[in-house]
PyMOL Python script that loads the backbone (N, CA, C, O; Angstrom):
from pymol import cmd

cmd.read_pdbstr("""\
ATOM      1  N   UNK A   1       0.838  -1.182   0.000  1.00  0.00           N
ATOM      2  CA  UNK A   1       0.000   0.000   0.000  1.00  0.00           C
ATOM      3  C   UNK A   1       0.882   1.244   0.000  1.00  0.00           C
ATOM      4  O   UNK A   1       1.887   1.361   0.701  1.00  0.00           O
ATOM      5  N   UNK A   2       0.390   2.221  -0.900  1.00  0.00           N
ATOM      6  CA  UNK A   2       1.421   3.528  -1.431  1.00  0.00           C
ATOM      7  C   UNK A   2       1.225   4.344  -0.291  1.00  0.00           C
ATOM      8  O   UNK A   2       0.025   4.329  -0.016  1.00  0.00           O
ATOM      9  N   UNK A   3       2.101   5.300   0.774  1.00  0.00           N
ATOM     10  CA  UNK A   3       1.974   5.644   2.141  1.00  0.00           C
ATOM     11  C   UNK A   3       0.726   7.360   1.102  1.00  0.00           C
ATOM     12  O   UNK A   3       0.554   7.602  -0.093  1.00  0.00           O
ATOM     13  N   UNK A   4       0.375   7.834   1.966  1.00  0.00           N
ATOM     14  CA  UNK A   4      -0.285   8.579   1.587  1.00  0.00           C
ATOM     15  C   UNK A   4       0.652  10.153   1.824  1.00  0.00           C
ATOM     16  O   UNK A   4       1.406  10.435   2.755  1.00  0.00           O
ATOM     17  N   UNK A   5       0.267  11.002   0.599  1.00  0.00           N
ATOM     18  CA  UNK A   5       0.783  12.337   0.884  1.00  0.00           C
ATOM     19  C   UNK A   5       0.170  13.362   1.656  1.00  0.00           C
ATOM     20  O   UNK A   5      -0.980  13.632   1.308  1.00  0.00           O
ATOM     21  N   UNK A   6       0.784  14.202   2.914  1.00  0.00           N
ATOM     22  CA  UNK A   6       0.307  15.331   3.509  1.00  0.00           C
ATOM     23  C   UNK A   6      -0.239  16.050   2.706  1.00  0.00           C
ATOM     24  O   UNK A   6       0.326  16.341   1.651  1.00  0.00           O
ATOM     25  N   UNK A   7      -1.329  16.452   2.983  1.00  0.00           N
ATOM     26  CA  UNK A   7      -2.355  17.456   2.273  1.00  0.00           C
ATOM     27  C   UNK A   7      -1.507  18.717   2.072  1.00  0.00           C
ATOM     28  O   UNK A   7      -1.254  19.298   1.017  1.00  0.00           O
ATOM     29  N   UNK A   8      -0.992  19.108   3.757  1.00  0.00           N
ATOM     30  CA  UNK A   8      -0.455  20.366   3.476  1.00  0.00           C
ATOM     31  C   UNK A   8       1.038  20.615   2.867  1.00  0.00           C
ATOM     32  O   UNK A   8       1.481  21.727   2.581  1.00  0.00           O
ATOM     33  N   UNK A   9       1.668  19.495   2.734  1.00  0.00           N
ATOM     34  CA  UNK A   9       2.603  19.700   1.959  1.00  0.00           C
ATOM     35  C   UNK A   9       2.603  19.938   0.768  1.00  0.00           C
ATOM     36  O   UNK A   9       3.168  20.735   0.019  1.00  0.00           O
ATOM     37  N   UNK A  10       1.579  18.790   0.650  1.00  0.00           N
ATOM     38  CA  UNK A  10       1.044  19.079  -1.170  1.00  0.00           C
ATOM     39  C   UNK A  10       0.876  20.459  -1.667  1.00  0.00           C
ATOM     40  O   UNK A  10       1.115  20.974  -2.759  1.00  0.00           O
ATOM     41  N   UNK A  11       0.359  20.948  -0.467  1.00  0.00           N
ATOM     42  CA  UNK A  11      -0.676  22.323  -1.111  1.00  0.00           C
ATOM     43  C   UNK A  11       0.294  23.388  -0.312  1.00  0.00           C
ATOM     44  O   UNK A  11      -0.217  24.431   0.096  1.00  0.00           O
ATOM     45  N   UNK A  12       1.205  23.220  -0.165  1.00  0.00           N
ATOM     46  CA  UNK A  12       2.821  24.120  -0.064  1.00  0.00           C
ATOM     47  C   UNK A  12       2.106  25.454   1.254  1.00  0.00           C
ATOM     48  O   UNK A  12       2.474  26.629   1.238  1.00  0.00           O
ATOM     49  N   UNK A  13       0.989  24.847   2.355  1.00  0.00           N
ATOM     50  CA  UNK A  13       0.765  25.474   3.534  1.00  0.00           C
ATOM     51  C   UNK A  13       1.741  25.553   4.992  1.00  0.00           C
ATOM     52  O   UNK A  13       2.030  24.612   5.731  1.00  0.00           O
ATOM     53  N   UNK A  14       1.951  26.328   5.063  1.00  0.00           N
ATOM     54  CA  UNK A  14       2.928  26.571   6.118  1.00  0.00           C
ATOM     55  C   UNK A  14       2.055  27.206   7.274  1.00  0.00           C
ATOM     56  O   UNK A  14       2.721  27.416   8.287  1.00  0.00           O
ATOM     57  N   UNK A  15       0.977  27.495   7.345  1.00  0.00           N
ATOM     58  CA  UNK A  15       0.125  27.592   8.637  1.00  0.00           C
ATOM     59  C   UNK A  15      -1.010  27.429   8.879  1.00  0.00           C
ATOM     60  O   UNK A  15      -1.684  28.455   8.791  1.00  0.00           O
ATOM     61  N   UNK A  16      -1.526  26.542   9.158  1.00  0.00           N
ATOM     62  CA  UNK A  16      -3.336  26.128   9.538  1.00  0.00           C
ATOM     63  C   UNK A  16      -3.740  26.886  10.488  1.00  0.00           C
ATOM     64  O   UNK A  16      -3.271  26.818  11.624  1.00  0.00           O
ATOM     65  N   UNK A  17      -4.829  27.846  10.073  1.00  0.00           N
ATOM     66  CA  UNK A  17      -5.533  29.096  10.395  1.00  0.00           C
ATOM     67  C   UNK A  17      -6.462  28.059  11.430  1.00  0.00           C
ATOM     68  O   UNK A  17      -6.393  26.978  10.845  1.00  0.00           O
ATOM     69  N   UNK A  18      -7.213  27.874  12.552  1.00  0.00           N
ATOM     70  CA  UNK A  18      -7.713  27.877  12.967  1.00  0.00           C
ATOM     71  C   UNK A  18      -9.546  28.518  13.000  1.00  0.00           C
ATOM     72  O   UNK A  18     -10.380  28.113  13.809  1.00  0.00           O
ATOM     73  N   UNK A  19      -9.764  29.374  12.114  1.00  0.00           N
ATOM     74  CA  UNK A  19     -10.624  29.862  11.572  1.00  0.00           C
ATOM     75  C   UNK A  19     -11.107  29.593  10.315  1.00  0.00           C
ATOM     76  O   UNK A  19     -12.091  30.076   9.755  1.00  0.00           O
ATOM     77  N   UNK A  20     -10.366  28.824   9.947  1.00  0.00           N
ATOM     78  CA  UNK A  20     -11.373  28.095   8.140  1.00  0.00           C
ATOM     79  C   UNK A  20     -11.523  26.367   8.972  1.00  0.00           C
ATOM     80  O   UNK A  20     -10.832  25.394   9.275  1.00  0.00           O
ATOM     81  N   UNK A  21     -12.630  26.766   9.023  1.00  0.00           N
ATOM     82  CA  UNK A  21     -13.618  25.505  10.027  1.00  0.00           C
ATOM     83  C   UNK A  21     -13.649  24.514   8.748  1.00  0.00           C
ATOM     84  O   UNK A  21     -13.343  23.393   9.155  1.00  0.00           O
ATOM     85  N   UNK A  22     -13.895  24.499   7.394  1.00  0.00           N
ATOM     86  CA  UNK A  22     -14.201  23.502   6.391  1.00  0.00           C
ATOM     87  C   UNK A  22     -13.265  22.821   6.248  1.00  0.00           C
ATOM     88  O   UNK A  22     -13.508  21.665   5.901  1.00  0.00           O
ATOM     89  N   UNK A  23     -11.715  23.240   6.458  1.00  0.00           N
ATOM     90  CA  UNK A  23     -10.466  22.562   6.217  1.00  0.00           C
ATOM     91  C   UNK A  23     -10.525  21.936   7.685  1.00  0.00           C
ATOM     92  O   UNK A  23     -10.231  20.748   7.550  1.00  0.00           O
ATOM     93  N   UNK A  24     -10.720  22.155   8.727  1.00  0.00           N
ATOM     94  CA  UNK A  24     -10.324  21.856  10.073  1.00  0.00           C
ATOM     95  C   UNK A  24     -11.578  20.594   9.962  1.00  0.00           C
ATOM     96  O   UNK A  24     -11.070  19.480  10.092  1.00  0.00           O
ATOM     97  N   UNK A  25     -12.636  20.569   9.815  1.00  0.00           N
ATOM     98  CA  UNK A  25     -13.365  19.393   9.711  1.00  0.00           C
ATOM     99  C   UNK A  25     -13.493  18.699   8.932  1.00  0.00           C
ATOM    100  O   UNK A  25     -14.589  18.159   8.783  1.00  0.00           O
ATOM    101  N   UNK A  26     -12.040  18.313   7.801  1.00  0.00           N
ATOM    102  CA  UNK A  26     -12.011  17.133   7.077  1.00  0.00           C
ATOM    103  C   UNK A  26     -11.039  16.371   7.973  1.00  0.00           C
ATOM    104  O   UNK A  26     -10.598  15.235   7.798  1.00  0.00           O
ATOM    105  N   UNK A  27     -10.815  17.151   8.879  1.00  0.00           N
ATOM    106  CA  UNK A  27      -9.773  15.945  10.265  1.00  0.00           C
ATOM    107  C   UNK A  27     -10.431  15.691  11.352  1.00  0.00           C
ATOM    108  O   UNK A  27      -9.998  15.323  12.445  1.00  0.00           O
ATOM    109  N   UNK A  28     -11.588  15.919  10.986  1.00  0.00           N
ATOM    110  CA  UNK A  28     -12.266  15.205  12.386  1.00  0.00           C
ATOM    111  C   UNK A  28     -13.451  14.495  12.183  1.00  0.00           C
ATOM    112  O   UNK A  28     -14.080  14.879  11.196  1.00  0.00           O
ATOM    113  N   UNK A  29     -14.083  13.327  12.986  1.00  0.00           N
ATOM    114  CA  UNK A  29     -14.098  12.320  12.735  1.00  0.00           C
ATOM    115  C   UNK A  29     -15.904  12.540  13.182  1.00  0.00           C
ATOM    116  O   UNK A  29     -16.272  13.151  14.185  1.00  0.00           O
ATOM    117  N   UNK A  30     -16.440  12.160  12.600  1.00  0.00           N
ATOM    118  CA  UNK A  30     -18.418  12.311  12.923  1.00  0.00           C
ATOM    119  C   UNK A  30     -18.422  12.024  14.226  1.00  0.00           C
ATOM    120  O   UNK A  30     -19.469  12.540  14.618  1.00  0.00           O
ATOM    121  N   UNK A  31     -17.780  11.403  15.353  1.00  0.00           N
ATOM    122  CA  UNK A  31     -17.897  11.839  16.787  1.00  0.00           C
ATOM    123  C   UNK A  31     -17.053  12.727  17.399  1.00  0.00           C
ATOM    124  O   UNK A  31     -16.780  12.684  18.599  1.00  0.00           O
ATOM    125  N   UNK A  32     -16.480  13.814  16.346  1.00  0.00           N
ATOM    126  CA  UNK A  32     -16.211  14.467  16.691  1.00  0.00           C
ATOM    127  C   UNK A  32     -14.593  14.695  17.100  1.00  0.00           C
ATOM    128  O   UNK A  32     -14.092  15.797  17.328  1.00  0.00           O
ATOM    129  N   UNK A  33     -14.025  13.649  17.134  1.00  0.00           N
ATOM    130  CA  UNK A  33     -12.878  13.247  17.486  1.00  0.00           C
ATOM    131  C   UNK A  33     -11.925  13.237  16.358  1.00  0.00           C
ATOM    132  O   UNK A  33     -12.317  12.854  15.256  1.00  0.00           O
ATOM    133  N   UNK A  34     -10.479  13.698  16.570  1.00  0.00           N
ATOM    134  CA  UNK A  34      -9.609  14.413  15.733  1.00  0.00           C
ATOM    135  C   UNK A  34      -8.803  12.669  14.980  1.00  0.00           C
ATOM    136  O   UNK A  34      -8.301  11.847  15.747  1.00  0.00           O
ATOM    137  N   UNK A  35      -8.836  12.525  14.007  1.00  0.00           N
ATOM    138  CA  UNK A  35      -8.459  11.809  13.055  1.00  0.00           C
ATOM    139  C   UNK A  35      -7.218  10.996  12.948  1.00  0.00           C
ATOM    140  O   UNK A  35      -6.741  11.302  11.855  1.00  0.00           O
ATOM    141  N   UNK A  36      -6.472  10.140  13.505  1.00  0.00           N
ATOM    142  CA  UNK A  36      -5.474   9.840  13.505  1.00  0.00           C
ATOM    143  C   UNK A  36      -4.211  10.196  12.498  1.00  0.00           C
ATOM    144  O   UNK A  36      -4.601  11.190  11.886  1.00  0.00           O
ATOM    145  N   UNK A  37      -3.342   9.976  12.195  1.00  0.00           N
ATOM    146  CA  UNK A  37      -2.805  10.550  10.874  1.00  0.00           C
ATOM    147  C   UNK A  37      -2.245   9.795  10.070  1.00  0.00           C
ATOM    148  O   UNK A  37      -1.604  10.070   9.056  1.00  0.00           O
ATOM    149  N   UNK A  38      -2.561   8.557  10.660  1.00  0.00           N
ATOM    150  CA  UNK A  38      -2.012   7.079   9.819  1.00  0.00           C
ATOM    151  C   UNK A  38      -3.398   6.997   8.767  1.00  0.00           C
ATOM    152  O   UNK A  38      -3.207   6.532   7.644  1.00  0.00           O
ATOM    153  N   UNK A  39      -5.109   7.562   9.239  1.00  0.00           N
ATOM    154  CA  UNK A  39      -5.664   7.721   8.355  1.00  0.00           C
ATOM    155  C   UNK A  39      -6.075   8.924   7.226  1.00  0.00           C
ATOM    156  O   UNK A  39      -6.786   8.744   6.237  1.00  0.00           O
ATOM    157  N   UNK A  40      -5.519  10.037   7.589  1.00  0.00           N
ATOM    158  CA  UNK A  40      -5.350  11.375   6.884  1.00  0.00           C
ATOM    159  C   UNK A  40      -4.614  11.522   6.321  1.00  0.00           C
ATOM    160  O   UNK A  40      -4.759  12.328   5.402  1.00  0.00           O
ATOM    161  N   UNK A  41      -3.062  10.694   6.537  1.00  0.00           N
ATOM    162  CA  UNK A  41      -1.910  11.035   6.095  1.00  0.00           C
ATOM    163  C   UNK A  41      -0.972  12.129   6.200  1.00  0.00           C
ATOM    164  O   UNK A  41      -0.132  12.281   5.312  1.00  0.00           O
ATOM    165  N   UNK A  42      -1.040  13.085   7.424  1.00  0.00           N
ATOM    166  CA  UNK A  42      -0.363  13.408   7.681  1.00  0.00           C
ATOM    167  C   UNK A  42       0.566  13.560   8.245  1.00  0.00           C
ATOM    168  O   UNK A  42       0.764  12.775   9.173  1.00  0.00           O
ATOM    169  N   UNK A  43       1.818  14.869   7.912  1.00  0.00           N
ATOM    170  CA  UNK A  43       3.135  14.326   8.786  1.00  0.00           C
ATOM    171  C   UNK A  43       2.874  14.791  10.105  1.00  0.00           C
ATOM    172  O   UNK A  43       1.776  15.098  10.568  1.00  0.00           O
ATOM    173  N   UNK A  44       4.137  14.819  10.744  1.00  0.00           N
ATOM    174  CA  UNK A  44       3.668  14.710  12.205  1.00  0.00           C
ATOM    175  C   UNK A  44       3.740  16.459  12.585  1.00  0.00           C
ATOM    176  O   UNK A  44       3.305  16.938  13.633  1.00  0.00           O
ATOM    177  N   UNK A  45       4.369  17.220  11.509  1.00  0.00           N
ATOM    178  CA  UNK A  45       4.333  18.621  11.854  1.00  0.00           C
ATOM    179  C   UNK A  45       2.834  19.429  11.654  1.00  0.00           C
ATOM    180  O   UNK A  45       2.422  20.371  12.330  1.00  0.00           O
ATOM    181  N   UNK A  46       2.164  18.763  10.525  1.00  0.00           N
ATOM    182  CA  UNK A  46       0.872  19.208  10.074  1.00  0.00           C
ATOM    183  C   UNK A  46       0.159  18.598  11.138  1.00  0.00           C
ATOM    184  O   UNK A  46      -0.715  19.304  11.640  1.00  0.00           O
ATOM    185  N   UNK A  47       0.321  17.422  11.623  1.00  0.00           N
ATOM    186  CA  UNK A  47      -0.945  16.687  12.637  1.00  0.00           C
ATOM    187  C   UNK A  47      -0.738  17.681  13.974  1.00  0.00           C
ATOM    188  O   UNK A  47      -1.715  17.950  14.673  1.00  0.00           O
ATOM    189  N   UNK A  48       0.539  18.188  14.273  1.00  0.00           N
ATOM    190  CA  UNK A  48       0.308  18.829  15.368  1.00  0.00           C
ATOM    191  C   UNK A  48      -0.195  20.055  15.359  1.00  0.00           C
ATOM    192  O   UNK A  48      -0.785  20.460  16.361  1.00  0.00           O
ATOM    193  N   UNK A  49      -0.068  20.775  14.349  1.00  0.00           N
ATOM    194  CA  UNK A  49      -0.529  21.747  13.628  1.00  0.00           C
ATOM    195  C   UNK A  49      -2.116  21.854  14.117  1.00  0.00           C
ATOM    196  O   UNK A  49      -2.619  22.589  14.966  1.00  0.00           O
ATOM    197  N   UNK A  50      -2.794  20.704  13.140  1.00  0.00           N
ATOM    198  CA  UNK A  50      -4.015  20.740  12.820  1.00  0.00           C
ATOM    199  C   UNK A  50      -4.704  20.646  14.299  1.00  0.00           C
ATOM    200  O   UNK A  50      -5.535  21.457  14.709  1.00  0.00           O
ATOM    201  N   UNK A  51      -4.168  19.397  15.109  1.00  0.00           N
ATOM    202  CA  UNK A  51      -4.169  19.221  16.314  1.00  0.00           C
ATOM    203  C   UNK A  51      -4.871  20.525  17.391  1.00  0.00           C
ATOM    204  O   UNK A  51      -5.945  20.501  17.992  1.00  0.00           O
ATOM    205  N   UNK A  52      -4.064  21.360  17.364  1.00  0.00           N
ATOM    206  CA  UNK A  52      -3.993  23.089  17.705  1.00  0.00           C
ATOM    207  C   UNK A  52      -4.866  23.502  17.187  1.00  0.00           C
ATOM    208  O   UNK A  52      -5.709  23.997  17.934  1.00  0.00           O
ATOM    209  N   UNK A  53      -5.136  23.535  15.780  1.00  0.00           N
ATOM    210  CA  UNK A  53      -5.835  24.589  15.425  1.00  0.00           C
ATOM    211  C   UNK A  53      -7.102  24.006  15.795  1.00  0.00           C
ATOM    212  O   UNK A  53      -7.987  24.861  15.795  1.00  0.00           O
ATOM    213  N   UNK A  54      -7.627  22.496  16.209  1.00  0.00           N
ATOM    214  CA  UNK A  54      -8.788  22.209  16.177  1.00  0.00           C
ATOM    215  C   UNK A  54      -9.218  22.523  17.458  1.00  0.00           C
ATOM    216  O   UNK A  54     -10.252  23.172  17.618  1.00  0.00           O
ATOM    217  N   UNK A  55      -8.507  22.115  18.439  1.00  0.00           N
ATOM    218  CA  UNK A  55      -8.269  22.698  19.443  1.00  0.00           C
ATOM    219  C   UNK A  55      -9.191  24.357  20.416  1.00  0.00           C
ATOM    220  O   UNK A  55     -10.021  24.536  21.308  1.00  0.00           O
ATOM    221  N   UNK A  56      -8.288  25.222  19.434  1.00  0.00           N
ATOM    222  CA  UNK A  56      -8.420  26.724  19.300  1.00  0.00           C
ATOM    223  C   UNK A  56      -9.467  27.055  18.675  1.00  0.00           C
ATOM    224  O   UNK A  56     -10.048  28.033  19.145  1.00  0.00           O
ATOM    225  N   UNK A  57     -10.090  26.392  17.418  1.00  0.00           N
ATOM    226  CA  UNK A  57     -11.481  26.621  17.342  1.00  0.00           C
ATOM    227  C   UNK A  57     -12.530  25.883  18.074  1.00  0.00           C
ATOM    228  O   UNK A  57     -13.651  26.182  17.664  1.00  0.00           O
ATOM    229  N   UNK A  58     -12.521  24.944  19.104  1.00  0.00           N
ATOM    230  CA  UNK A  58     -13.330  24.299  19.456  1.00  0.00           C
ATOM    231  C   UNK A  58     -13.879  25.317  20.820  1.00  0.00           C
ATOM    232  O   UNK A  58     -14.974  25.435  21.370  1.00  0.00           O
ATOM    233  N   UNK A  59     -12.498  25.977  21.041  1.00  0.00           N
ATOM    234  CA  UNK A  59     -12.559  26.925  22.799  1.00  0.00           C
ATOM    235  C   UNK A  59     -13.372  28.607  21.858  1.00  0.00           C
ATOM    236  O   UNK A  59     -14.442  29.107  22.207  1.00  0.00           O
ATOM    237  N   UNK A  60     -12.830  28.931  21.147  1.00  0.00           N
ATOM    238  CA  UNK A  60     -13.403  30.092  20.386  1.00  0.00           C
ATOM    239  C   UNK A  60     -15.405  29.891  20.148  1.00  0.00           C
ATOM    240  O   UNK A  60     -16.292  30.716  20.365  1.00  0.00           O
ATOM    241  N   UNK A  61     -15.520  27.946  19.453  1.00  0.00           N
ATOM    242  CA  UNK A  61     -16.794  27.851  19.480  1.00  0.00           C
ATOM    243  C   UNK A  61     -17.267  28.060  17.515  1.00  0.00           C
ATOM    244  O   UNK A  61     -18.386  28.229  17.031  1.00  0.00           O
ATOM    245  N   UNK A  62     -16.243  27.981  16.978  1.00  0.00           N
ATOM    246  CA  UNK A  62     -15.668  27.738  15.848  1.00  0.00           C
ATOM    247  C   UNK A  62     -16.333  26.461  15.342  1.00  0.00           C
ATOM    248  O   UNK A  62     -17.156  26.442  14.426  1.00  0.00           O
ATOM    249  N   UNK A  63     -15.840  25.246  16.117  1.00  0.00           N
ATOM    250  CA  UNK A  63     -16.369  23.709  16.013  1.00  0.00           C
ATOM    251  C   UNK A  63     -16.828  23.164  17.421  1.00  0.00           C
ATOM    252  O   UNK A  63     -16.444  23.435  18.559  1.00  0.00           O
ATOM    253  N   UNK A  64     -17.642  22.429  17.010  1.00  0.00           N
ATOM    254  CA  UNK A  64     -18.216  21.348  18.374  1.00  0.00           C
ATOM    255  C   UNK A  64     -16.871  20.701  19.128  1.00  0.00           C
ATOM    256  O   UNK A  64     -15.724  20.433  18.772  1.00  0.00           O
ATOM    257  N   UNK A  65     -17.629  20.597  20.347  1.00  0.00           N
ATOM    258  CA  UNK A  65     -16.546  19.294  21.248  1.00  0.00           C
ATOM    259  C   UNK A  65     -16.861  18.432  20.484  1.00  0.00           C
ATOM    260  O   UNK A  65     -16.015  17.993  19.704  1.00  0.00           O
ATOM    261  N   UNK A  66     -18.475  17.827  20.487  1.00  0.00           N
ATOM    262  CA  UNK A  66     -18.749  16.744  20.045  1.00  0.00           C
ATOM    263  C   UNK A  66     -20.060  16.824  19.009  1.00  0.00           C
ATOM    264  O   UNK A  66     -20.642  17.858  18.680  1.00  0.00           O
ATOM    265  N   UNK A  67     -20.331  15.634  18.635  1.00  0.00           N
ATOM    266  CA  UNK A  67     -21.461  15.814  17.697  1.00  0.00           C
ATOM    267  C   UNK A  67     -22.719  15.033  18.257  1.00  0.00           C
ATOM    268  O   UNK A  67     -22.659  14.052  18.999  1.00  0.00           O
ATOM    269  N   UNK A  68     -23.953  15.679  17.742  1.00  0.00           N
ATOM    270  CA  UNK A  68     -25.060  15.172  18.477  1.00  0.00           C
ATOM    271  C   UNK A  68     -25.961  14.574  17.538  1.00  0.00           C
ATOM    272  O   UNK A  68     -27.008  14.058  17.928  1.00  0.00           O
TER     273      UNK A  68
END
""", "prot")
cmd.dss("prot")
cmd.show_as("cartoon", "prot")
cmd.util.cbc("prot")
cmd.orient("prot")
């Protein structure tokens, strides 16, 4: 199986905004829960990244804790 490429490398991003909620919820998971990165494919600088930013919008109110 071909390892999968970082999104954000691909797409030559050097900072995940915390405020574009549509990109931040293709890493999280219908209960709500943040995505592993063995299934997203990301590296471990973007997962911590994304990690944060989901984070920071969840306390702002940006995204749910959880889903109902």
């Amino acid at each position: 199986m071909k390892p999968k490429q970082c999104f954000f490398c691909s797409q030559n991003t050097q900072i995940i905004d915390f405020r574009e909620t549509e990109t931040l919820k293709r890493f999280v998971s219908s209960q709500g829960k943040i995505i592993d990165p063995r299934h997203t494919g990301l590296c471990a600088k973007h997962q911590r990244q994304i990690a944060k930013a989901i984070k920071r919008a969840r306390v702002m109110g940006l995204l749910a804790f959880t889903k109902k």
